[in-house]
C-alpha positions as CSV (number, residue, x, y, z in Angstrom):
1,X,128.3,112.0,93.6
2,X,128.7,112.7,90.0
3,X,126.9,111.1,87.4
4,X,128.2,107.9,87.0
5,X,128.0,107.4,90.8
6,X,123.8,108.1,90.0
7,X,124.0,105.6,87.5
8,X,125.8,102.8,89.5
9,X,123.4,103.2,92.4
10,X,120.2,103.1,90.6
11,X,121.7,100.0,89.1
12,X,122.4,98.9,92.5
13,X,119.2,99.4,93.5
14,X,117.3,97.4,90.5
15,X,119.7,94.3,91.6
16,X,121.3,94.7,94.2
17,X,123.2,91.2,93.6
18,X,124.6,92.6,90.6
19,X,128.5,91.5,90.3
20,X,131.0,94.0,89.5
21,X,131.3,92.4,86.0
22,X,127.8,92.8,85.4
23,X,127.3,96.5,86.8
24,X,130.7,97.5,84.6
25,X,129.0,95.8,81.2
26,X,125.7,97.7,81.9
27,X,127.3,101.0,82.8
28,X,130.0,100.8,80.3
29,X,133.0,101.4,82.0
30,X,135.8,99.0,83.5
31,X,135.5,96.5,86.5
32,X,138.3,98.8,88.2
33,X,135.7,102.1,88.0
34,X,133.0,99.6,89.4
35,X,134.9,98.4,92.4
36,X,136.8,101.8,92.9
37,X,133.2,104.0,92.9
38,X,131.8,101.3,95.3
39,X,134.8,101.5,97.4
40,X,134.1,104.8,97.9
41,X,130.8,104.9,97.9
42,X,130.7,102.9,101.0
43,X,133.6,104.8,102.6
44,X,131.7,108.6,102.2
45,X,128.6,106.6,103.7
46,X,126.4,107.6,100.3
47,X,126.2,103.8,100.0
48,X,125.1,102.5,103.9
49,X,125.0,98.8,103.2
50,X,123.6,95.7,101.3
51,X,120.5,93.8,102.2
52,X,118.1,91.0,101.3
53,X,114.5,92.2,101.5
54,X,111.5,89.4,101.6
55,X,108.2,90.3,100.6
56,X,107.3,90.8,104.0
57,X,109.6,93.2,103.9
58,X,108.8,95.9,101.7
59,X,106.9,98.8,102.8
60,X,106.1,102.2,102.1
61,X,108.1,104.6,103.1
62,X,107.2,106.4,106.4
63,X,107.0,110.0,104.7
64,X,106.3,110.2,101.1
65,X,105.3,113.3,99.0
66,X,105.0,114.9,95.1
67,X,107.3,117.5,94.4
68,X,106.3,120.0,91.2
69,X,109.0,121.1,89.5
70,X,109.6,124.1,87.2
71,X,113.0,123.9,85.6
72,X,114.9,126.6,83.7
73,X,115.7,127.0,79.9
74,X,116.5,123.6,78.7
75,X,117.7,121.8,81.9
76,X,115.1,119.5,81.9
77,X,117.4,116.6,81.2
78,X,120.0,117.3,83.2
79,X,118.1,117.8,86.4
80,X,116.3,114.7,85.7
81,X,120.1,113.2,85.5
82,X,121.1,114.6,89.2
83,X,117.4,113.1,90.6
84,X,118.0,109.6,89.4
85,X,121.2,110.0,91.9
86,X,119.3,110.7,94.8
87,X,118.9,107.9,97.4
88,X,115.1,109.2,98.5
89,X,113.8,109.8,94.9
90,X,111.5,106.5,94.0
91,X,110.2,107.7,90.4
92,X,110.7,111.3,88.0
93,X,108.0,111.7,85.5
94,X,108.0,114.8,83.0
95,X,104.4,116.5,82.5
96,X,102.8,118.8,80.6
97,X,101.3,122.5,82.1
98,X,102.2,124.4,85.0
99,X,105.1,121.9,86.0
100,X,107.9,120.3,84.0
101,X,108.7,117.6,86.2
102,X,106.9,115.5,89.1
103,X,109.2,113.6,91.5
104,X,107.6,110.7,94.1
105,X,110.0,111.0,97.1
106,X,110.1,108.4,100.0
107,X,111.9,108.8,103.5
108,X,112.0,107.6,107.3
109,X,111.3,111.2,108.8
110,X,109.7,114.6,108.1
111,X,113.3,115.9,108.3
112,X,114.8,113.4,106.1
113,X,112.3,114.8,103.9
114,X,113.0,118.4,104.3
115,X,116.8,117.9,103.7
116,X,116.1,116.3,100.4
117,X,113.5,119.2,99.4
118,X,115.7,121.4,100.5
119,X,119.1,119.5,98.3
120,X,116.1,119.3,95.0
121,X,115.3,122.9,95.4
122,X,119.5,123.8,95.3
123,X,119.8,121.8,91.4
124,X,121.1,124.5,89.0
125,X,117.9,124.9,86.8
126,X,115.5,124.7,89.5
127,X,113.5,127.8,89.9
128,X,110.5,126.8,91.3
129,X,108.9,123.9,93.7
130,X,105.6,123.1,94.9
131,X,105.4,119.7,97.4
132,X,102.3,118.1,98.5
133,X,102.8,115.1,101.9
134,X,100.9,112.2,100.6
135,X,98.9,111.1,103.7
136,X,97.0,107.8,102.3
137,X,97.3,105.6,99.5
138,X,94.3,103.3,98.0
139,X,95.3,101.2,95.3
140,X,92.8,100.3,92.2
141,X,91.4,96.7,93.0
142,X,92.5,96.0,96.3
């Protein structure tokens, strides 16, 4: 997946009713590129399917976790680029102190989530992780 892949898939994933038209105005390229990268999006398997979700629906993932991130030089940007492409990446938010970047991942398994460490911790730039499971989540007001 380059980088235009990345972009059509989060777009996908904000609405995933988007029509072709729509994607190719927000990502600025031709209806052709849409339906050609979806195409073959599908075929590779990166893209598994559409779905309608209820609110009954929507859970939280099985395994989720933090992963610290200490990027190289000035390849903040561009790592943050290749995570937005990433299917089990929910949110990327850039910090200040020991780590540059934090990244919320969400999977089905343990080793769903040790294959996507493990493709996060192979980014040119990347030279050093730290990733904490999150066990239990209590929400403010609930």
């Amino acid at each position: 997946m380059d980088e235009l892949d990345g972009k059509l898939v989060q777009a996908l994933r904000r609405d995933g009713r988007a029509s072709v038209s729509e994607l190719a105005a927000d990502l600025g390229v031709t209806r052709a590129t849409v339906k050609a990268r979806m195409d073959r999006l599908r075929a590779s398997g990166e893209i598994a399917g559409f779905t309608v979700l209820t609110r009954s629906d929507v859970a939280d993932h099985a395994v989720r976790g933090l992963m610290m991130l200490g990027i190289e030089g000035r390849g903040t940007e561009r790592v943050m680029r290749a995570l937005a492409g990433m299917m089990d990446v929910q949110a990327v938010h850039s910090t200040n102190g020991t780590w540059d970047l934090i990244v919320e991942l969400g999977t089905g398994t343990l080793d769903a989530l040790d294959e996507c460490l493990f493709r996060i911790r192979r980014l040119d730039g990347v030279t050093r992780s730290e990733t904490s499971l999150l066990l239990s989540t209590r929400r403010a007001g609930r």
